[in-house]
N, C-alpha and C positions, 0 to 999 in steps of 0.2 A: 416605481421601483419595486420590485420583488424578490425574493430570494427562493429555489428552487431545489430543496433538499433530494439529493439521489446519492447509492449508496453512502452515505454516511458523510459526502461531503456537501458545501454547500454551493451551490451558481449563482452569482450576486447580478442582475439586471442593471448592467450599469447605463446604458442609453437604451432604450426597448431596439430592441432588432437588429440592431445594430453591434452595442459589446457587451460581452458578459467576462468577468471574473469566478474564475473556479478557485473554493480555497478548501485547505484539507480538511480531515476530520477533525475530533475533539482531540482534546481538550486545547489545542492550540490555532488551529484554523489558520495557517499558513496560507499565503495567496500561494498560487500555483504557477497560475499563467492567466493569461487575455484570450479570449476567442471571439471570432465575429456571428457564432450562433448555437443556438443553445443545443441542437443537433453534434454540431463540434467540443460543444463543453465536457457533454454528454462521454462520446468518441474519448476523450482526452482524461475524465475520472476512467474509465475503462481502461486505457493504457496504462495511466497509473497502479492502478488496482494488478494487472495483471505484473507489473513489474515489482512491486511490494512482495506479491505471493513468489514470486520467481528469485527472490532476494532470499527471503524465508528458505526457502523448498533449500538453496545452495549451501545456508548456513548450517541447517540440520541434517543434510547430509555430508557435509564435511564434519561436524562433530559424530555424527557415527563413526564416521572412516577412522578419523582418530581416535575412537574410544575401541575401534577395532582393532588398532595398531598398538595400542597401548597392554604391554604386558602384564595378566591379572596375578595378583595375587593366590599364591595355590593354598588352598588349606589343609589342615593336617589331617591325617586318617585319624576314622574314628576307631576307638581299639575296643 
């Protein structure tokens, strides 16, 4: 058995060549899912990864929109 650290999460060697367990990063290391190689495990942090950052990217730009929609405060002249 081995375990196969890539970015940041880890590939657990559960039968050699046959299945592996990807689970996520720290500090909790959630099982993910099952794959039948490590090529696939691989594939499968990648999709993750890329839908995490695509999660982000959504939320930070809808907090812009709204902090853009949001009416500032004016301040007073300076006399």
């Amino acid at each position: 058995m081995m375990n196969l650290y890539y970015q940041g999460y880890v590939i657990h060697e559960d039968i050699r060549s046959i299945c592996y367990t990807v689970f996520g990063r720290r500090p909790h290391r959630v099982e993910l899912g099952s794959v039948g190689a490590v090529i696939e495990a691989m594939r499968s942090v990648d999709r993750h990864v890329v839908r995490q950052a695509a999660a982000r990217w959504v939320d930070r730009e809808a907090a812009r929109a709204k902090s853009r929609t949001l009416p500032r405060p004016t301040q007073p002249a300076l006399l």
